[in-house]
N, C-alpha and C positions, 0 to 999 in steps of 0.2 A: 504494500500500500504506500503511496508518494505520500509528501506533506500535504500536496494542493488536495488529494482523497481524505487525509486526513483533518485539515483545515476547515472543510465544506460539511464535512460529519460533525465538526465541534459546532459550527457555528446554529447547528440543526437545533441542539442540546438545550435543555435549560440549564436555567445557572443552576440551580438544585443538582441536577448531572453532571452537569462540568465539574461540581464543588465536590462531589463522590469522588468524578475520575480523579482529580487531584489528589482526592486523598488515600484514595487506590495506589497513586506512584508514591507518593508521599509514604505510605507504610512497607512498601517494596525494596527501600534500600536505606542505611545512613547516609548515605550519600545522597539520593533525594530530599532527605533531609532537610541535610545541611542548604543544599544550592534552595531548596524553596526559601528557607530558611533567611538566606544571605539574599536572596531577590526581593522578599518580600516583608522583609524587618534588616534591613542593611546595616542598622547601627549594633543590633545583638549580636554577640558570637556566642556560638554555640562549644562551650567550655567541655561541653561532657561528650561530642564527637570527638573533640583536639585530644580530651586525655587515653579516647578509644582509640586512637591511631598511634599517639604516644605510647601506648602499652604492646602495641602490634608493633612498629617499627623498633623498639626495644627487645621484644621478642624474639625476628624475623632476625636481628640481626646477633643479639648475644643473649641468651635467655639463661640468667643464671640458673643451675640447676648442681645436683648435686654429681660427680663425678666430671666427666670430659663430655659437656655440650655440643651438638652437632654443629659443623661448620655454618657459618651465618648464610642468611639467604636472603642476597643483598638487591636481585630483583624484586619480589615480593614487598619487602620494603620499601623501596622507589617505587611500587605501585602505592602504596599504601598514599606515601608523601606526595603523587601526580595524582590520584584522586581525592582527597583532601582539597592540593591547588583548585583544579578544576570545579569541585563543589562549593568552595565557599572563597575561592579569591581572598582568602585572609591572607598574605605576607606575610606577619608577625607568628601565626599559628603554622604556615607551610616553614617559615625561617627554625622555627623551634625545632621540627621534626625530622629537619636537614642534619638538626646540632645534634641530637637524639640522636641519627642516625651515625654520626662521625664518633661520638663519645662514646658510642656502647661496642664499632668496632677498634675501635682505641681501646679502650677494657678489655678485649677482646686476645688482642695481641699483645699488653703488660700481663697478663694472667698467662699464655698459653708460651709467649715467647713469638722469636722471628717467625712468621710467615711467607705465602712466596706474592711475589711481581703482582697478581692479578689484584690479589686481597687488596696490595696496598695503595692501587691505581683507580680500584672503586671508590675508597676512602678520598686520596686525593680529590677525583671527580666529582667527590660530594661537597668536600670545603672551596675546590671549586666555582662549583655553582654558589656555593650559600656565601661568596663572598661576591660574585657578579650581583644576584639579588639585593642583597644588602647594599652593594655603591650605588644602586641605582633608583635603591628607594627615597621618596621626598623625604621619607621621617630616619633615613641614615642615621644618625646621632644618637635618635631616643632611639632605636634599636638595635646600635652598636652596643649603648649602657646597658640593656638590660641583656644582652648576650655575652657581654667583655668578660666579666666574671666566668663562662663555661670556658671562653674560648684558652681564658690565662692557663684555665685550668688543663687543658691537653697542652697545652704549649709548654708549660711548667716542666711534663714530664714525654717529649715528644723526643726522644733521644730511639729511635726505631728505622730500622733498614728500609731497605731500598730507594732511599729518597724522601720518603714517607714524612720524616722527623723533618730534613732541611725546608720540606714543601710548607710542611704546619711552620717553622718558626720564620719562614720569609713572608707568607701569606699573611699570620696573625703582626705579625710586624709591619706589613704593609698597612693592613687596615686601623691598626693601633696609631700607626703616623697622620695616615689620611682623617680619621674617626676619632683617635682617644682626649685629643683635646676640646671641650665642652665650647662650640662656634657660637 
């Protein structure tokens, strides 16, 4: 069925029905959710989706557990933090779940030791990103402050191969230069 099929069927509808079907997708996913959520109340964020992703991306990627946990699973994750983005456009909540993702495999590899090439090149491509995001957002500043504290905190102890350590203390250094003085 196209949209112009689908379009022509809504508009058939009453509001009574359209307000079901809404809420037929609306109980269909968090992720529907959230985006009705974020469309249709803009100024709320929805606190208790961010800490259901924050609990899965902490998961997916280092799930403490008792003996030797299974290697992270650092797609799943990045799906986790692109569907978050995509449903509620929050930057500050998609920025958290970036740092989530970078800290838990940072723990990850102080706990288990050296890892190889790939591990450390996902991590990289996450602080990556989560430092493009961050220069590029208008509220840069107030959102470097309230992440400066995590990031000191990998940086503090980023002494880690493959590059991995030199990547974390040029990056957080970069943006400590650009960001850590209050403009």
């Amino acid at each position: 069925m196209s949209w112009m099929e689908i379009e022509k069927r809504l508009r058939e509808l009453s509001v009574d029905d359209v307000i079901k079907l809404v809420k037929g997708l609306h109980d269909l996913s968090p992720q529907n959710k959230a985006w009705l959520r974020a469309k249709l109340l803009p100024v709320a964020q929805d606190t208790k989706y961010l800490e259901a992703c924050r609990r899965k991306v902490a998961n997916y990627v280092y799930k403490e557990t008792k003996g030797i946990p299974s290697m992270p699973r650092f797609r799943e994750a990045k799906k986790i933090i692109s569907e978050y983005r995509k449903s509620t456009s929050d930057l500050r909540g998609t920025l958290d779940l970036m740092l989530t993702y970078l800290e838990r495999g940072h723990e990850f590899t102080l706990d288990f030791g050296d890892i190889d090439e790939p591990f450390y090149d996902k991590l990289i491509n996450m602080l990556e990103h989560f430092a493009i995001e961050l220069r590029r957002s208008p509220a840069k500043y107030e959102l470097y402050e309230q992440f400066r504290p995590r990031l000191m905190a990998i940086r503090k102890n980023s002494d880690i191969g493959w590059g991995y350590g030199d990547f974390i203390q040029e990056t957080v250094g970069e943006l400590e230069e650009l960001l850590g003085a209050v403009r």
